[in-house]
N, C-alpha and C positions, 0 to 999 in steps of 0.2 A: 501360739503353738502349744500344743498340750502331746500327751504321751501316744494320743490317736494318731494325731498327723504323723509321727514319727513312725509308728505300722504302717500309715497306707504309702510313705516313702520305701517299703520294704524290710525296714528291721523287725525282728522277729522278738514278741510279746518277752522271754525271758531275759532279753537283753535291755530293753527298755526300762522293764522295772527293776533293773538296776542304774538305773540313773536319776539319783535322786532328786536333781533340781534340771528344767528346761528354760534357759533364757535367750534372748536377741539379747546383741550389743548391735550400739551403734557404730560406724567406723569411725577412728584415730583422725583428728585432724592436726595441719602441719603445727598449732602448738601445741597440741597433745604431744606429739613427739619430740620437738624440741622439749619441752617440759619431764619426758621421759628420763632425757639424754642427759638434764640439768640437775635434776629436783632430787632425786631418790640417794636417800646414805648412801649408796652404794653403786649410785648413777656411772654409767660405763664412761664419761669424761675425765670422773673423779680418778677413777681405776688407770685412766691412760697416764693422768696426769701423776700420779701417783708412781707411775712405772716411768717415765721420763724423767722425773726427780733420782731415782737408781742412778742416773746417769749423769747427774746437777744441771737438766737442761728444763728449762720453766716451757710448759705447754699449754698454749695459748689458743682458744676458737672464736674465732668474730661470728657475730650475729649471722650473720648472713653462709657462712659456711653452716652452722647447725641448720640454719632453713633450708640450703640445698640438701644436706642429706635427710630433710624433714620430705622434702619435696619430691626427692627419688623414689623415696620408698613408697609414697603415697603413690605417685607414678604407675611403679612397677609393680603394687601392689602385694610389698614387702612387710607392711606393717611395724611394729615395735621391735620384731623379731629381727627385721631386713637391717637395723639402725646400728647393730653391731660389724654386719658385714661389711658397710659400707665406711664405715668411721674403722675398721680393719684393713683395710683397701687403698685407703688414703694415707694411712700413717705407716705403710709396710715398708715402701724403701727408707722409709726416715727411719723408722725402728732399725733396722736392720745397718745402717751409716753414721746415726750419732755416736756410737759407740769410739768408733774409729777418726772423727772430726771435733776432737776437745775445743775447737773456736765457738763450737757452736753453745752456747748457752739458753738460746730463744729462741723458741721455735711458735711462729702462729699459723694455723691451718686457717687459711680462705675460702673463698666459695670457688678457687678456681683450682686448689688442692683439691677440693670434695667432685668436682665436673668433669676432670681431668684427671683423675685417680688412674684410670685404665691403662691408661698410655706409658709405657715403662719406658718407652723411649727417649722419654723427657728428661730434664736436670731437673729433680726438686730441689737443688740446693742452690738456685743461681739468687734468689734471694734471703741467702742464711743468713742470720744477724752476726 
């Protein structure tokens, strides 16, 4: 794709040649995102984890819970960006409960916390350590 094709899509010659570089990306596969969620100084598990320690309670993700919310987003076609939503979804009532439940020390998020995220109707805490 060069700065032509992007005219005959309709943008208009002064707006193009402000854009200094045109690339394709390929899409995110599910361990690209797991990898997202894991890897980076500043990776958003680290940040939960980080904020759950505020509260002296060790925050824990099995394999397979990081691949379903790899696999959601891949899904729904959320990408790297959807990965915060969805790992915010999952740990909202718990955020919101440990504060008030000092037994709790260990908390592990499953693939059935990450599946079953929506459902507010549910106990997430019938299996709190």
């Amino acid at each position: 794709m060069n700065s032509d094709d992007l005219m005959d899509y309709g943008l208009i010659p002064e707006f193009v040649g402000r854009l200094p570089v045109v690339v394709t990306v390929e899409p995110l596969e599910e361990d690209d995102l797991v990898r997202i969620l894991t890897e980076p100084k500043n990776a958003l598990l680290r940040q939960y984890k980080k904020l759950f320690a505020l509260d002296d309670v060790e925050l824990e993700f099995t394999e397979e819970a990081l691949r379903a919310a790899a696999e959601e987003a891949i899904e729904y076609k959320m990408g790297a960006r959807g990965l915060r939503t969805i790992i915010e979804e999952t740990l909202l009532d718990v955020m919101f409960e440990i504060p008030s439940r000092p037994e709790i020390s260990h908390w592990t998020v499953t693939r059935e916390h990450v599946r079953n995220r929506r459902q507010r109707d549910h106990d997430v805490f019938v299996d709190a350590a």
